[in-house]
N, C-alpha and C positions, 0 to 999 in steps of 0.2 A: 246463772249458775244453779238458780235451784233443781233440783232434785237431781243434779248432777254429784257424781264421786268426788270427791275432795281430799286434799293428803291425809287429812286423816285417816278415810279409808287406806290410805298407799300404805301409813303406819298400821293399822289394824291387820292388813296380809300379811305384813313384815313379820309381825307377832304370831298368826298364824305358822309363818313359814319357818321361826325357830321353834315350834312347835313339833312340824313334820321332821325336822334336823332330830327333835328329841325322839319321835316316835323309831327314826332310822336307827339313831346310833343307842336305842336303850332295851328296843322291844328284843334283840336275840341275846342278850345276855341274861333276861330274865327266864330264856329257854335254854337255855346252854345245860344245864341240869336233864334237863327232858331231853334237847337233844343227843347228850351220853349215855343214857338208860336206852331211850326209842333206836337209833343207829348202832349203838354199841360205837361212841368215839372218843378216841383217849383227849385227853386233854391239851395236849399237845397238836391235836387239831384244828381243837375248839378255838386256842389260841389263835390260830392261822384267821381263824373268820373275823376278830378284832383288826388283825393285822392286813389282811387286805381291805375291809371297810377303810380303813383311815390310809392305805397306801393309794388306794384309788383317788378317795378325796383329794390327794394329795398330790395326786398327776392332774387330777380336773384342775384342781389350785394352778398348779403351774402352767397349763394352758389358756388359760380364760384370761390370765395377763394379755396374749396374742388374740384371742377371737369375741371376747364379750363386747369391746367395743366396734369391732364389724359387728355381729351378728344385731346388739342390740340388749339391753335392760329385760326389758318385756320375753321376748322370745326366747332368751336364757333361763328368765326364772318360772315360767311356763313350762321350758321343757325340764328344768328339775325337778315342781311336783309329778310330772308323767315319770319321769325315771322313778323315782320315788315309789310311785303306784302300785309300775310293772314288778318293781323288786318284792317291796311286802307281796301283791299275791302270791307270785309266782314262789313266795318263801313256803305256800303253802301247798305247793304242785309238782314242783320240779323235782326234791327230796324223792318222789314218792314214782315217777315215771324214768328215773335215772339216779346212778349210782347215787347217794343221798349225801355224802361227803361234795360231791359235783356238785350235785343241785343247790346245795347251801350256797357252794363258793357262787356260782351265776347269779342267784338272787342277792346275795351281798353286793355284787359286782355290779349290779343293775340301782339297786337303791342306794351303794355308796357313790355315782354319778352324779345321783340327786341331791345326795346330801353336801356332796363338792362344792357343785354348783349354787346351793345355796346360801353356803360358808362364806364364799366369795361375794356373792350378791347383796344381802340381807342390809349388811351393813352400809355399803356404800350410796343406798336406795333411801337409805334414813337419813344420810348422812346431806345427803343432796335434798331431802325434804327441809322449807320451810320453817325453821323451829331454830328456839333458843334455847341456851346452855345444851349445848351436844354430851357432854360428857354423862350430863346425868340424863339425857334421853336413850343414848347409846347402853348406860348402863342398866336403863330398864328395859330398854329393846331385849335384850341379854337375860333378862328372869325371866324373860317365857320361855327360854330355854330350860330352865330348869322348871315352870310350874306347869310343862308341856313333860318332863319325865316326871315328876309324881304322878299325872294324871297317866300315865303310861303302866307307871309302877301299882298304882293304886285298883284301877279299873280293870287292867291283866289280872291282878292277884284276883279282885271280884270275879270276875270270871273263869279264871279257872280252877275256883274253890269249889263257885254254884253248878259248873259246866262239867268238869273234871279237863286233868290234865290232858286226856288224850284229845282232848275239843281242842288244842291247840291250834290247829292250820285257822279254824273257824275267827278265832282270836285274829289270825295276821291278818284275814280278807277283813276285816271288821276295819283294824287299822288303814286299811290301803285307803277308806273312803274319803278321810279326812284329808291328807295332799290331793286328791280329786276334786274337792269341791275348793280347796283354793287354788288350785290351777285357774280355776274357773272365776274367780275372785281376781288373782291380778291380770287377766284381758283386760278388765274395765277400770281399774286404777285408775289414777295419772302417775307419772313417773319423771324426775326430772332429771336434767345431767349433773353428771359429778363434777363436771369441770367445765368450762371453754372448750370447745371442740379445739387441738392443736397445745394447749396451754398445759396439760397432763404432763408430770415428771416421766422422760422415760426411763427402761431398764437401767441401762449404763449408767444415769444420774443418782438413783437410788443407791448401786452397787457401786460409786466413788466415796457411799457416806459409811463414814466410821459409826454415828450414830446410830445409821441404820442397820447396822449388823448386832448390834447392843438390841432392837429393838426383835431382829429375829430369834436370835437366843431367847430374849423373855419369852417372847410367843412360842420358843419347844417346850422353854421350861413350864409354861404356865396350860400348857395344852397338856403335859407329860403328869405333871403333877395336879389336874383334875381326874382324869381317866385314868390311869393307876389302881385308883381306888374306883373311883365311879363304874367301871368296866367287870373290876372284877369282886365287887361289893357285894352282890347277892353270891353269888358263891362261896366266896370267903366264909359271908355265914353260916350258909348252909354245912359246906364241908370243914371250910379250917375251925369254927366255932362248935358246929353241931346243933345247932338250932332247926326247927323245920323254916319251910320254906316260904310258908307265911309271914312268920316271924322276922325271917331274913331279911325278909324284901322290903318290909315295911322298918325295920330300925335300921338295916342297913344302908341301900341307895335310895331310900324313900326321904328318910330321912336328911342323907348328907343331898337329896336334890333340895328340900325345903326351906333347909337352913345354908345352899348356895344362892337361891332366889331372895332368902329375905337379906343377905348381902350386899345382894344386888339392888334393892326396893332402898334399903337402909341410906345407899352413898345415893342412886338416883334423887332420895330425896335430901338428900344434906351435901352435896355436891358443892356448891358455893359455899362451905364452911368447913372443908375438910380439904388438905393439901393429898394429891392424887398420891404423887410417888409415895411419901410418906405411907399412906395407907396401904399401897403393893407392898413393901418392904415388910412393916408390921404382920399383913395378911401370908408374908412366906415363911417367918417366924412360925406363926402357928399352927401354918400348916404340917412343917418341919414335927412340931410338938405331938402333931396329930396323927403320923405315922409313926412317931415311936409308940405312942399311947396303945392305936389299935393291933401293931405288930408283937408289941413287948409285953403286955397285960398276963395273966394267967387267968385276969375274966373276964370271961366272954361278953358279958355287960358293957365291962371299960372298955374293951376293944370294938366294941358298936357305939361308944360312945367317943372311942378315935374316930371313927370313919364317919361320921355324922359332922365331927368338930371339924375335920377337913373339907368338908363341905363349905360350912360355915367361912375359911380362910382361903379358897379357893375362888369365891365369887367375884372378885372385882378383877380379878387378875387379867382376864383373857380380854373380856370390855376395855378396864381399866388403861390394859399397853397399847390398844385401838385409840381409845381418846387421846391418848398422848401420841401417839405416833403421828394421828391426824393434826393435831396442832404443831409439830414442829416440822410436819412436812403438808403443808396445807394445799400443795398442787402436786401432792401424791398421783391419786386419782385411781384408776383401776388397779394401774400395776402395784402399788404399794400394799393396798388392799389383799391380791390376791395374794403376793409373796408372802406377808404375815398372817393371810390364811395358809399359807402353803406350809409355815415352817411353825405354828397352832398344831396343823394335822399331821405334821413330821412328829410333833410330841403324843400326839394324842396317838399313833400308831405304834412310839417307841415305850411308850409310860406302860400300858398294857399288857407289849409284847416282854419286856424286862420281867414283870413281876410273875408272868408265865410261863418264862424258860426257866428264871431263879427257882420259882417254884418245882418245877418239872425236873431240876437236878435236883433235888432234895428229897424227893419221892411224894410229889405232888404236896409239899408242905407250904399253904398257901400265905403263911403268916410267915416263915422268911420271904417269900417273893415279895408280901406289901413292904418289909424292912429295907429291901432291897431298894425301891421305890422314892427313899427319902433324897438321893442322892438330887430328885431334878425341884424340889424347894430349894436345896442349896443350892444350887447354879442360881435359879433364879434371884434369890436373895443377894450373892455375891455380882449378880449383872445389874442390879437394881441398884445399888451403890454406888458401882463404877459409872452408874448413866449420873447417878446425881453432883458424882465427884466433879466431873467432866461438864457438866451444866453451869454448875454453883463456879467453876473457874473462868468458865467463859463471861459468866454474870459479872463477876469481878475483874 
């Protein structure tokens, strides 16, 4: 075996590849501002690019239940870094040889593929690696998603302080590199299976359980109320606060990414000593807390330091209903995986698009839209109860 790959490397891609997840789903909202000014696009467009990213994702969710295990592990998350690739350059091409409203949506539609694909994959690849306590590996699998958008947020704003803003396309082709070279990283992996070939829950088994619809609700709610705010957090500041765009980025989604990974780092490492539910339920309290804060404030301060705090209460959440899901359906297998990816990106497209249109009837007043937003902590907090009511009675 020496100088052969070993799961660690398998876990080190994985890390990688919720990386490129963060580069997909964070690098156009940091332009969304430049793309209004550069196109001349109302916001109510802009919205539309939130909204088909995570609608796509969310059709790949729902088919990769049917084909990921024909096709294969390897050859699905190989061709999600390529989809991935194709989208970012082309993010910096298409705009500009074709109507530019067009060219967005095709480059969203090409890199939301990848990111689909990912969603689905990442987890079940870990989950089938070698390793103990899942909950707290899964949940640090999970913070490169978030120190994958600082480094997003942080290395963008560098650049196009030193570059200027119109160096923008330069910025996407820079990004496309990094899903390239781990495409090229998981060919050589190992890779194990998630199940017994045959032994895999299917459809209809999943869809007899009462639980498991408890567990798709958490995943809208916890997918709706990350991105919500995450999506439209440099804007917010920018516009509904009035901060520059510097400033935005870095206390607004830079922030609530930082203080969603160290969450995530916090329970990975105290995992054995912290009851999960318990910790989701507490985490949608505050989240709840953290959209009033940043919506209701009259300063701009407290309301960046809502959207930061919601970060913070947001991190365990999406992990969090994975490790549980995965334990109480332990011959899940693909399909489980992808439906509670599927119905993650049903939130993460509806959270968005909610505080977008709310917005967009107010005359683009971007702090009722995040008010608006608060509604998917509450579901989730109220579905997080009802699982544990329904647990604790079976118990007894």
């Amino acid at each position: 075996m020496s100088g052969k790959l070993s799961y660690k490397h398998t876990i080190f891609a994985c890390y990688a590849g919720y990386i490129t997840q963060a580069i997909v789903n964070n690098l156009s909202p940091l332009l969304f501002v430049i793309f209004r000014d550069t196109f001349d696009l109302p916001l109510s467009e802009i919205t539309l690019l939130i909204t088909i990213n995570f609608l796509i994702q969310l059709c790949v969710d729902c088919l990769s239940a049917v084909f990921v295990d024909k096709i294969g592990y390897r050859k699905c998350i190989v061709a999600a870094h390529v989809f991935a690739v194709a989208g970012l350059a082309s993010l910096s091409i298409l705009p500009f040889i074709m109507p530019p409203f067009a060219g967005l949506l095709v480059s969203v539609f090409l890199y939301a593929i990848g990111g689909g694909l990912i969603e689905v994959l990442i987890s079940p690849i870990v989950e089938a690696c070698p390793t103990d306590n899942k909950a707290s590996v899964m949940s640090l699998l999970h913070s490169f998603y978030c120190w994958g958008t600082v480094a997003v947020i942080l290395l963008s704003t560098l650049f196009l302080t030193l570059a200027g803003r119109e160096n923008w396309r330069i910025l996407a082709l820079l990004w496309a590199v990094f899903p390239l070279v781990n495409a090229v990283f998981f060919t050589q992996v190992p890779i194990a299976p998630l199940t017994v070939e045959g032994e895999g829950m299917k459809t209809r088994e999943l869809f007899k359980s009462g639980l498991f619809w408890i567990f798709v609700v958490l995943m809208v709610a916890s997918g709706a109320s990350e991105q919500a705010m995450s999506q439209w957090a440099s804007a917010f500041a920018e516009l509904g606060l009035g901060v520059s765009k510097t400033v935005g980025d870095l206390a607004g989604p830079c922030m609530f990414s930082i203080l969603m990974g160290a969450s995530r780092v916090f329970y990975a490492k105290a995992a054995e000593k912290i009851d999960l539910l318990g910790f989701i339920i507490g985490s949608g309290v505050l989240c709840i807390a953290a959209y009033l804060i940043a919506s209701l404030s009259p300063n701009p301060v407290l309301s960046l330091v809502g959207c930061a705090l919601c970060g913070l209460s947001v991190g365990v959440l999406w992990p969090g209903v994975f490790s549980i899901a995965s334990s109480g359906f332990p011959k899940g297998g693909t399909a489980m995986f992808a439906y509670l990816a599927l119905a993650g990106d049903l939130g993460c497209s509806g959270g968005p698009t909610l505080v977008g249109f709310v917005s967009g009837l107010v005359g683009d007043n971007l702090k009722n839209g995040v008010l608006a937003g608060i509604v998917f902590p509450l579901i989730l907090v109220v579905c997080a109860l009802i699982y544990k009511k329904k647990t604790s009675s079976k118990a007894n």
